[in-house]
N, CA, C and O atoms as a GROMACS GRO file, in nm:
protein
  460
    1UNK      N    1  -0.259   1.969   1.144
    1UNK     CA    2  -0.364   1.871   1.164
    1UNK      C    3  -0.330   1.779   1.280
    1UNK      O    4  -0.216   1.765   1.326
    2UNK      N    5  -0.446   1.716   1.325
    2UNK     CA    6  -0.407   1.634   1.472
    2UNK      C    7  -0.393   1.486   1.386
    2UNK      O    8  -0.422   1.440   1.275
    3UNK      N    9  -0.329   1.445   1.507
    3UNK     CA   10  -0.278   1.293   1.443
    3UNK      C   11  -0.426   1.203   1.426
    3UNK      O   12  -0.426   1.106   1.350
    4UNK      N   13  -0.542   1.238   1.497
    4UNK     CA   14  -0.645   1.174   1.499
    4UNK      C   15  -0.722   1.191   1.331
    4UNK      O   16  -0.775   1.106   1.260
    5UNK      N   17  -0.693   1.377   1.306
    5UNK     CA   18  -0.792   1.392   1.171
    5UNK      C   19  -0.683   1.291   1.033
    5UNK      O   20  -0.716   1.210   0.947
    6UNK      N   21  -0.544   1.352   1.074
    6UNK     CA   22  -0.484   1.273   0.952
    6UNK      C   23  -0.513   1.156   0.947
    6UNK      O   24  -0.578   1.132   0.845
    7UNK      N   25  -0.492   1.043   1.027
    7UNK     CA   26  -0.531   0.885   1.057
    7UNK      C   27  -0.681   0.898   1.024
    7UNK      O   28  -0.700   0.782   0.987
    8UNK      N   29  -0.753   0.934   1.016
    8UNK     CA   30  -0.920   0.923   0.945
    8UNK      C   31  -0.881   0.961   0.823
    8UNK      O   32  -0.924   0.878   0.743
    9UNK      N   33  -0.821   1.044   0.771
    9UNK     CA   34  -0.789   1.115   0.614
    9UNK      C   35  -0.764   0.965   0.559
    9UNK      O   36  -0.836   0.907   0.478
   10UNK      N   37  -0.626   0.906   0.630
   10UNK     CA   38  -0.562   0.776   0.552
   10UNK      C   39  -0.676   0.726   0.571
   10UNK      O   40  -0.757   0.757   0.482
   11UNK      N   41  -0.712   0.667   0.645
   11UNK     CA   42  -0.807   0.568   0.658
   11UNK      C   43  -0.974   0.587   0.546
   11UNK      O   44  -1.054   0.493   0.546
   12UNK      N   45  -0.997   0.688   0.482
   12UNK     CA   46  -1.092   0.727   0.406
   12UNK      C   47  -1.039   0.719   0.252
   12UNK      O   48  -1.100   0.684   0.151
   13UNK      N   49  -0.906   0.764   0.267
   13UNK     CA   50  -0.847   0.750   0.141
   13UNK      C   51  -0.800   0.616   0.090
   13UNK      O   52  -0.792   0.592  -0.030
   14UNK      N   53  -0.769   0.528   0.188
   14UNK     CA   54  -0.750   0.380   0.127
   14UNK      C   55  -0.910   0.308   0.069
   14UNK      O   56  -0.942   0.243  -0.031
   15UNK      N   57  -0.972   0.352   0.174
   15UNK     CA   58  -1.175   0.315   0.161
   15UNK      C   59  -1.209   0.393  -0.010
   15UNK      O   60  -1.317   0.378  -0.068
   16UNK      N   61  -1.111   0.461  -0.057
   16UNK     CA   62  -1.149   0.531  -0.186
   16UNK      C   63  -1.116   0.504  -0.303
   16UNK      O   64  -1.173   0.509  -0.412
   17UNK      N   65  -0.961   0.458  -0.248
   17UNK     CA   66  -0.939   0.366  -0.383
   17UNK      C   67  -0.993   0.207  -0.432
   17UNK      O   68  -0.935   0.136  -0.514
   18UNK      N   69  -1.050   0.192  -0.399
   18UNK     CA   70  -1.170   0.073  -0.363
   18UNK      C   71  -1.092  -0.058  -0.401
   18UNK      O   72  -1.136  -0.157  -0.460
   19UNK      N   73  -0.965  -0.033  -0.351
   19UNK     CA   74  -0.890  -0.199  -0.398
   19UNK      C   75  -0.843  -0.274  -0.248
   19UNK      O   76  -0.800  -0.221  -0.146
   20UNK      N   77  -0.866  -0.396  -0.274
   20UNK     CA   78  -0.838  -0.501  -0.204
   20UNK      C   79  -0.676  -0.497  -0.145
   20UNK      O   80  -0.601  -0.512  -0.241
   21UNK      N   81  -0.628  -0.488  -0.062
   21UNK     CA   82  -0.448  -0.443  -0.037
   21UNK      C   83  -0.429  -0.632  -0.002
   21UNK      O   84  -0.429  -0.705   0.097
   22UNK      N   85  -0.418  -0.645  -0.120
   22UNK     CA   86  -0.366  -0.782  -0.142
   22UNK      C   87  -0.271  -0.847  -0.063
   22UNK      O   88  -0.272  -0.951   0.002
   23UNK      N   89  -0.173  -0.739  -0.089
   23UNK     CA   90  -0.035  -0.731  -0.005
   23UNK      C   91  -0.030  -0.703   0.127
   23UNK      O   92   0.072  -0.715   0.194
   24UNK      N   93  -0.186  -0.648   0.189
   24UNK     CA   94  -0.113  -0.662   0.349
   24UNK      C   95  -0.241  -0.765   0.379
   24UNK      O   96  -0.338  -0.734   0.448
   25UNK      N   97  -0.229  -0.844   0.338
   25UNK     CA   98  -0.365  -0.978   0.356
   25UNK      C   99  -0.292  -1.093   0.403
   25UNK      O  100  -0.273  -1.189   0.328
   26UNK      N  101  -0.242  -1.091   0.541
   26UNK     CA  102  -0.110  -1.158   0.604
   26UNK      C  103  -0.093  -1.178   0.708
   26UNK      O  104  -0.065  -1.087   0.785
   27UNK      N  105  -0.106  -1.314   0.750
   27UNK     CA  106  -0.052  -1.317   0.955
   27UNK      C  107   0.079  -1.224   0.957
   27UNK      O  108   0.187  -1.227   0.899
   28UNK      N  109   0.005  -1.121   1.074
   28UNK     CA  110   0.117  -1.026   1.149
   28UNK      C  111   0.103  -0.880   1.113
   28UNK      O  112   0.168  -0.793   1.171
   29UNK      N  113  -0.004  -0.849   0.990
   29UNK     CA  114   0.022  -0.750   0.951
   29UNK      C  115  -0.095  -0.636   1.062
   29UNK      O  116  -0.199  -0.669   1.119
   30UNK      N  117  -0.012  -0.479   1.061
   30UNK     CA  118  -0.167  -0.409   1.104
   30UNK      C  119  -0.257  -0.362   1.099
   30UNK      O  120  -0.258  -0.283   1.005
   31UNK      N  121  -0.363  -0.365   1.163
   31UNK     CA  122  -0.480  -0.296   1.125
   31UNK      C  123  -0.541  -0.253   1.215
   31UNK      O  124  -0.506  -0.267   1.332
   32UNK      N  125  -0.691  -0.164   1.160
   32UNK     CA  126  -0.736  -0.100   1.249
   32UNK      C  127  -0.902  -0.105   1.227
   32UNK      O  128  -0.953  -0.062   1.123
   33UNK      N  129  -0.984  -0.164   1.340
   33UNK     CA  130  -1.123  -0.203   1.330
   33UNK      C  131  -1.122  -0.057   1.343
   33UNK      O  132  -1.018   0.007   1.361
   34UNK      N  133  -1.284   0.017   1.331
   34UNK     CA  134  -1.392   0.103   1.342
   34UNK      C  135  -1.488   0.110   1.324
   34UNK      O  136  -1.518   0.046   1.223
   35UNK      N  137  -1.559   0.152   1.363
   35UNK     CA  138  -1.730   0.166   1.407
   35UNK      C  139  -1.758   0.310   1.414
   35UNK      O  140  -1.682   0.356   1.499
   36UNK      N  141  -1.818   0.387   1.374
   36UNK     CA  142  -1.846   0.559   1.370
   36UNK      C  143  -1.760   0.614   1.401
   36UNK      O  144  -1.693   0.609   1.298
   37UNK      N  145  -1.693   0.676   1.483
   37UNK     CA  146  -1.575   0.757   1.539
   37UNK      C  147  -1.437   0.674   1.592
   37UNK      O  148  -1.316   0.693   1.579
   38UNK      N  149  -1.509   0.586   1.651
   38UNK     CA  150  -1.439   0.454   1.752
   38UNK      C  151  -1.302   0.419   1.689
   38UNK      O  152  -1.336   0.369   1.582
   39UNK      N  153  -1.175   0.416   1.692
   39UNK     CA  154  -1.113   0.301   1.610
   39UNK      C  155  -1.030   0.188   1.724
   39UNK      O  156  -1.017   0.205   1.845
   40UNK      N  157  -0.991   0.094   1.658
   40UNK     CA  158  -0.960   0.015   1.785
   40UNK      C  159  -0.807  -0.100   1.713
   40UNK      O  160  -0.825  -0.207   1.656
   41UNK      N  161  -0.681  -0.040   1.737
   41UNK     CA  162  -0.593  -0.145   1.656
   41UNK      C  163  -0.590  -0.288   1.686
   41UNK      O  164  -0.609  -0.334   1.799
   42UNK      N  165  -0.560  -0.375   1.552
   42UNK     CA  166  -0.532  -0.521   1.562
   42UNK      C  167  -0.440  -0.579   1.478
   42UNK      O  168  -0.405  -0.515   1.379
   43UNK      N  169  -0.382  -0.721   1.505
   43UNK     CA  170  -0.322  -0.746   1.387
   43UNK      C  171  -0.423  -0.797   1.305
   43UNK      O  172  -0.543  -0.770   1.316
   44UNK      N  173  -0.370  -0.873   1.223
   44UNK     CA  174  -0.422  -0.979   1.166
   44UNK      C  175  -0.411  -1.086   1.171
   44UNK      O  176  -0.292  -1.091   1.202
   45UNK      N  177  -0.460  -1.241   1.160
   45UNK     CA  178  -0.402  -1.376   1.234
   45UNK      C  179  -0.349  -1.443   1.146
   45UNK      O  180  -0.243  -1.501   1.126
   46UNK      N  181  -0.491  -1.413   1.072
   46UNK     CA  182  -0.533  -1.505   0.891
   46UNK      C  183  -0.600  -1.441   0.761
   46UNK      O  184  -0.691  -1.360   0.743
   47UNK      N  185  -0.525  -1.504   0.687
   47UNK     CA  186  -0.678  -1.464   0.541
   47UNK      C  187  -0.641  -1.579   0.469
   47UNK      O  188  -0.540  -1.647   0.452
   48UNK      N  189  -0.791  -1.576   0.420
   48UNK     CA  190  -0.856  -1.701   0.298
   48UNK      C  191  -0.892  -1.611   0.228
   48UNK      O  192  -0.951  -1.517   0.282
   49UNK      N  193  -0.871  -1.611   0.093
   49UNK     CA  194  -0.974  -1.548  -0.026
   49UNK      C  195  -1.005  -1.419   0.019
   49UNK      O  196  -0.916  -1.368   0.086
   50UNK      N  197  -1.093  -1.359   0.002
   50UNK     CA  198  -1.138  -1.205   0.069
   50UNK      C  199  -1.184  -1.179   0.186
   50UNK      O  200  -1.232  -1.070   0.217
   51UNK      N  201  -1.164  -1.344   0.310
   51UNK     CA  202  -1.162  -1.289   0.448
   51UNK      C  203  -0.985  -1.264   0.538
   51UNK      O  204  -0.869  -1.304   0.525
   52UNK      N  205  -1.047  -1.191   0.610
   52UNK     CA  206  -0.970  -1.195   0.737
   52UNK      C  207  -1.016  -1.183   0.849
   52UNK      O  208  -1.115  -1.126   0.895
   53UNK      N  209  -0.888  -1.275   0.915
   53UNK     CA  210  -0.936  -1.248   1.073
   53UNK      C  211  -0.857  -1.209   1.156
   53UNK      O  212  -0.740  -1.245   1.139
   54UNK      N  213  -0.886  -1.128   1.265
   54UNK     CA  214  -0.780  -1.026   1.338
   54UNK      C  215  -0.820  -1.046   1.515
   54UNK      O  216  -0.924  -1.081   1.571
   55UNK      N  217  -0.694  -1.011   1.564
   55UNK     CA  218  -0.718  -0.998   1.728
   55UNK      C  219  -0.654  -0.864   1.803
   55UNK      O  220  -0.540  -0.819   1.798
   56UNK      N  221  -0.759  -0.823   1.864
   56UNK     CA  222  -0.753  -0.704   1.950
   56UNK      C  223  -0.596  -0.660   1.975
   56UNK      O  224  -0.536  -0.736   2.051
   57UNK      N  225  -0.534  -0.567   1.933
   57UNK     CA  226  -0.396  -0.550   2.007
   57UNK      C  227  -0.407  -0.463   2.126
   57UNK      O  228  -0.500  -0.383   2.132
   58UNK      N  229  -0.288  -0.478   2.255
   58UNK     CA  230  -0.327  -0.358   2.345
   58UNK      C  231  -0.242  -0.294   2.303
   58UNK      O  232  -0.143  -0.318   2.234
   59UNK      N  233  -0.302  -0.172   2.367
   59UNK     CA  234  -0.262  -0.024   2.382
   59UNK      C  235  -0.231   0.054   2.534
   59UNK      O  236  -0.278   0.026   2.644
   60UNK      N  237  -0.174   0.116   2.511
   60UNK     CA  238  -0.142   0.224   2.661
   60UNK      C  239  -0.151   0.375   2.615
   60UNK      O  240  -0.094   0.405   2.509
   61UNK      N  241  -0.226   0.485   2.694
   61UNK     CA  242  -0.187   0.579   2.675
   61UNK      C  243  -0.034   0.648   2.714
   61UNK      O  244  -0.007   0.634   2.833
   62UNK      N  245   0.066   0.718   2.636
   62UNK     CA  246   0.206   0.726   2.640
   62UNK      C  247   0.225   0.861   2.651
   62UNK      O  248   0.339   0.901   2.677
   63UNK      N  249   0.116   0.955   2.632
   63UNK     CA  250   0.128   1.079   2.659
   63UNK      C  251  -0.030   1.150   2.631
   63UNK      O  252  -0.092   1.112   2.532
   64UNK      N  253  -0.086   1.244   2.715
   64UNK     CA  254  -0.163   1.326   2.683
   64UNK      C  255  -0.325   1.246   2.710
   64UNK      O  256  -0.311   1.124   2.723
   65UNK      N  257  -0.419   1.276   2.716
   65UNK     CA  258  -0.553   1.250   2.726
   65UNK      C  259  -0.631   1.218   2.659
   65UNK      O  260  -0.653   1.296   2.567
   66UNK      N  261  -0.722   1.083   2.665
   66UNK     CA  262  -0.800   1.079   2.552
   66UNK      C  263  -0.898   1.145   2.592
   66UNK      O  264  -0.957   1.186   2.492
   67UNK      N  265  -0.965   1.188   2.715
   67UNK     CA  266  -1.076   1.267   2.730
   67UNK      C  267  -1.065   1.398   2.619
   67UNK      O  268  -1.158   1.425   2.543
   68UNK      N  269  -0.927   1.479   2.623
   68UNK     CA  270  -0.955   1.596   2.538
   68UNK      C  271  -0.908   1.579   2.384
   68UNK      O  272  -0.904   1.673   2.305
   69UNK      N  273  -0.864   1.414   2.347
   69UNK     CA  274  -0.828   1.343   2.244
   69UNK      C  275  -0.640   1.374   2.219
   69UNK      O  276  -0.575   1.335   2.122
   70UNK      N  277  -0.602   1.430   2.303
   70UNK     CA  278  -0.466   1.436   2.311
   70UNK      C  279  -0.392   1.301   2.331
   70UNK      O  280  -0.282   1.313   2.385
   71UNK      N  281  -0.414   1.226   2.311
   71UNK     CA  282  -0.351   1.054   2.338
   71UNK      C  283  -0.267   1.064   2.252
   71UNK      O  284  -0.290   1.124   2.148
   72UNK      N  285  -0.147   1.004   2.278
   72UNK     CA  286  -0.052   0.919   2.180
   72UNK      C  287  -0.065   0.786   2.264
   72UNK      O  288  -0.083   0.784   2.385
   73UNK      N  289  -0.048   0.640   2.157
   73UNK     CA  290  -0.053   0.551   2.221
   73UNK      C  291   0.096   0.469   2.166
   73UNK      O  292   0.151   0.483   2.056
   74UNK      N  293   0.137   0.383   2.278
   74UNK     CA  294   0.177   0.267   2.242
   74UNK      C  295   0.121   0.113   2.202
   74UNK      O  296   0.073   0.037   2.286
   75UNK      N  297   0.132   0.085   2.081
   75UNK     CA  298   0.073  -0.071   2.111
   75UNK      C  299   0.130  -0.213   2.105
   75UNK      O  300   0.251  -0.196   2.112
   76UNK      N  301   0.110  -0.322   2.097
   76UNK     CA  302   0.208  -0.416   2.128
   76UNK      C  303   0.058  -0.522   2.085
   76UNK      O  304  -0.060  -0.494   2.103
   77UNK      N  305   0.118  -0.647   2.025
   77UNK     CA  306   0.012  -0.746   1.984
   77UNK      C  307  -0.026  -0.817   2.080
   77UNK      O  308   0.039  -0.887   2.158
   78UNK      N  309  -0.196  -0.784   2.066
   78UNK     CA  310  -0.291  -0.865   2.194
   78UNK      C  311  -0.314  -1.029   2.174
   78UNK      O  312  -0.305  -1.078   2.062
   79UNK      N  313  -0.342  -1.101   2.282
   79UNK     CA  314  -0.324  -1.235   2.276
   79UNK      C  315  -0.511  -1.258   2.312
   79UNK      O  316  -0.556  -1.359   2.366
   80UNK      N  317  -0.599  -1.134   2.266
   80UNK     CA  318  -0.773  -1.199   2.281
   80UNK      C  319  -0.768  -1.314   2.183
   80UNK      O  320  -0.674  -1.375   2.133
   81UNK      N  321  -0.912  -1.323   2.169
   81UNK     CA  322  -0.976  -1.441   2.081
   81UNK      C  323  -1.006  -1.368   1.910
   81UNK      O  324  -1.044  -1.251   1.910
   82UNK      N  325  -0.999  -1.393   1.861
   82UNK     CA  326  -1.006  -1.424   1.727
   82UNK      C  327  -1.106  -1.377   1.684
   82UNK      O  328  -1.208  -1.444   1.699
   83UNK      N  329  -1.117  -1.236   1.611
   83UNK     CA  330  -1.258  -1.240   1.530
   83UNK      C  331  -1.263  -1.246   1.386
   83UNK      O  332  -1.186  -1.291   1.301
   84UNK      N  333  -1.358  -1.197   1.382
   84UNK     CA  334  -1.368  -1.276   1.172
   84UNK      C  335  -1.519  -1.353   1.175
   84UNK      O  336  -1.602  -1.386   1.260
   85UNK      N  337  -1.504  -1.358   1.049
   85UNK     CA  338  -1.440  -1.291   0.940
   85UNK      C  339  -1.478  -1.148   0.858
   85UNK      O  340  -1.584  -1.132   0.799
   86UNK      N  341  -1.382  -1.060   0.864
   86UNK     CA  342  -1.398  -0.954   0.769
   86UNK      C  343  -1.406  -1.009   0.621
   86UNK      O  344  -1.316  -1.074   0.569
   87UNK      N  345  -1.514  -0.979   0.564
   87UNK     CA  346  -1.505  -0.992   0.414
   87UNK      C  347  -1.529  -0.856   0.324
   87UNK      O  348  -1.623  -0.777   0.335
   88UNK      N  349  -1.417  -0.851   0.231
   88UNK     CA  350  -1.403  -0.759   0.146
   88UNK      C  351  -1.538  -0.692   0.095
   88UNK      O  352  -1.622  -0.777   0.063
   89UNK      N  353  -1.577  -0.568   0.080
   89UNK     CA  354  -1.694  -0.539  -0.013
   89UNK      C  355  -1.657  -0.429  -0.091
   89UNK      O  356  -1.636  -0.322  -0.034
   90UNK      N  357  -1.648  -0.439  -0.210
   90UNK     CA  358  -1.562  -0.368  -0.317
   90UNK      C  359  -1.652  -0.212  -0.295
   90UNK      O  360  -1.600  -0.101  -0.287
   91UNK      N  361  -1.815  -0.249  -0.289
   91UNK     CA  362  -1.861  -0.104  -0.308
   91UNK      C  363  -1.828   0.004  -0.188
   91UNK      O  364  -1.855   0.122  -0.208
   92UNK      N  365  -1.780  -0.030  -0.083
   92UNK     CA  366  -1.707   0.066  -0.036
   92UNK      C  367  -1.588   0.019   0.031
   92UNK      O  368  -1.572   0.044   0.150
   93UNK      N  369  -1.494  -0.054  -0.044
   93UNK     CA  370  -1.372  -0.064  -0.021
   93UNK      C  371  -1.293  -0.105   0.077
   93UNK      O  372  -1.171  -0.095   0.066
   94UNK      N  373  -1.355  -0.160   0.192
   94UNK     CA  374  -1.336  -0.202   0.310
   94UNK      C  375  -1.372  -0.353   0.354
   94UNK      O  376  -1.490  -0.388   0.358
   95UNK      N  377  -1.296  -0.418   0.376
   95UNK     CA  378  -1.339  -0.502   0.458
   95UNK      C  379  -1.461  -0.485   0.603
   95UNK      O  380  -1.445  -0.394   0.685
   96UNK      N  381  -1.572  -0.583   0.615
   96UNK     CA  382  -1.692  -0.542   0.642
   96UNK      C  383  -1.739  -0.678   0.770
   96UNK      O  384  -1.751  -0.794   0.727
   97UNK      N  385  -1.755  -0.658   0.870
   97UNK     CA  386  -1.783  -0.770   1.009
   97UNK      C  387  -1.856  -0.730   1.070
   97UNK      O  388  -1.816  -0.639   1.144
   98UNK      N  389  -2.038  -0.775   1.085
   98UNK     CA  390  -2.123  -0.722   1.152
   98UNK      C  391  -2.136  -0.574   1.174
   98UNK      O  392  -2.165  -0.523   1.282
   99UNK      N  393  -2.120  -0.532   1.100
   99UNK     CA  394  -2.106  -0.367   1.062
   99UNK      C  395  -2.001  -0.302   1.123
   99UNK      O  396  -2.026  -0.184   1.143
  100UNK      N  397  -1.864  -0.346   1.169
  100UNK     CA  398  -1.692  -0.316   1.150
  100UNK      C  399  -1.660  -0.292   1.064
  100UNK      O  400  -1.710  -0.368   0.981
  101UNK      N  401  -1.586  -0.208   1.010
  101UNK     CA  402  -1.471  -0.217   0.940
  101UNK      C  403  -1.357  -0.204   0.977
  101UNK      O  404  -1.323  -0.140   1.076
  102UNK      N  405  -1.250  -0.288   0.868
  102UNK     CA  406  -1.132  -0.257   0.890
  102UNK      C  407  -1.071  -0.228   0.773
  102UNK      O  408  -1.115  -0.242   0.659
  103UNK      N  409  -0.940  -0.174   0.818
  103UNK     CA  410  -0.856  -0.122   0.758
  103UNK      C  411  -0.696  -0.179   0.714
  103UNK      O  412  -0.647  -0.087   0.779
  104UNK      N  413  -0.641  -0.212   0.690
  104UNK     CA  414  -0.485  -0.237   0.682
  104UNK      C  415  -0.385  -0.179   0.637
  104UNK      O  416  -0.382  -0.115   0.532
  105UNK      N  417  -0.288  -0.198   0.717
  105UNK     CA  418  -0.165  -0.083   0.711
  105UNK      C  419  -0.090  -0.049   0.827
  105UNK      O  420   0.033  -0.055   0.833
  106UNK      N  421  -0.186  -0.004   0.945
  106UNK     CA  422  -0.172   0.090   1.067
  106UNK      C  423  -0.233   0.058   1.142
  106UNK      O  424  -0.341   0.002   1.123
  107UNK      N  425  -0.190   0.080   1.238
  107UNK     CA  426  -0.258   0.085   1.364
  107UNK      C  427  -0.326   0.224   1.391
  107UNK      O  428  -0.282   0.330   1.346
  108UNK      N  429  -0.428   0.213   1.464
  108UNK     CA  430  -0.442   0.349   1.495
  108UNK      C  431  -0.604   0.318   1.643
  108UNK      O  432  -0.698   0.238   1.639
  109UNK      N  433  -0.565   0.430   1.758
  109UNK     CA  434  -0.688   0.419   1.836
  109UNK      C  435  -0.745   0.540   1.877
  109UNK      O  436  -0.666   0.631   1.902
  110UNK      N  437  -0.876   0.562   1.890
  110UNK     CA  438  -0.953   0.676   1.920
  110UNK      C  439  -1.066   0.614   1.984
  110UNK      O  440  -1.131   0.514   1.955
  111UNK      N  441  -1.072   0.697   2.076
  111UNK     CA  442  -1.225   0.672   2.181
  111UNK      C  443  -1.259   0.794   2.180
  111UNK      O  444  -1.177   0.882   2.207
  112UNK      N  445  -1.413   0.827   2.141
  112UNK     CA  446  -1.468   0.946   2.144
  112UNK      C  447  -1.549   0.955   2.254
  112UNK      O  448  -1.652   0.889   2.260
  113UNK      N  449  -1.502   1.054   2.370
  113UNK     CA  450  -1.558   1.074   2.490
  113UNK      C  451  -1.668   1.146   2.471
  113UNK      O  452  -1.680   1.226   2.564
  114UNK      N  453  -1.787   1.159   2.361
  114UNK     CA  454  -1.889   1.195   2.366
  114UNK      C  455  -2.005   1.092   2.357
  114UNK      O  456  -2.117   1.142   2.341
  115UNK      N  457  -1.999   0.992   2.363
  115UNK     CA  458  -2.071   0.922   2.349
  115UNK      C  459  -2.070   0.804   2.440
  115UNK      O  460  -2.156   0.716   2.427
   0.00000   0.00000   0.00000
């Protein structure tokens, strides 16, 4: 399997067990916004209650192409602005921001050159 399908597997399988990861609800910890295919890593800054808020981390490609999705990346914590708040929504398990989600745990990035 490519590192892109496994990282969607995790990322569907945490969205399944429909629990709140209490434990990574923490300045510093990582995560990973997405939008349809898109994913885009961040940390996290803050959380209150069932929000969080996270900032863009960068990335570099470190080997291989994202045009043919061969990327491995490096990333390192970004110094953007602040978004939020993600708030938890139990019925599908994800934290939820103007129709974002995120994830926590990992980092992970994909750009789908079809669109």
């Amino acid at each position: 399997m490519t590192n892109e399908i496994t990282e969607a597997l995790e990322i569907a399988n945490t969205a399944a067990r429909n629990e709140k990861p209490l434990d990574l609800m923490q300045a510093g910890t990582a995560g990973t916004t997405w939008h349809y295919s898109d994913r885009h890593p961040v940390t996290v800054t803050r959380a209150s209650g069932c929000s969080v808020w996270v900032k863009d981390d960068a990335w570099k490609v470190v080997s291989g192409s994202e045009i043919d999705g061969s990327a491995s990346y490096e990333y390192s914590a970004g110094n953007g602005s602040e978004r939020g708040p993600f708030r938890w929504n139990a019925k599908r398990g994800v934290f939820i921001c103007k129709g974002e989600k995120l994830t926590l745990g990992s980092r992970s990035r994909y750009y789908d050159p079809h669109f």
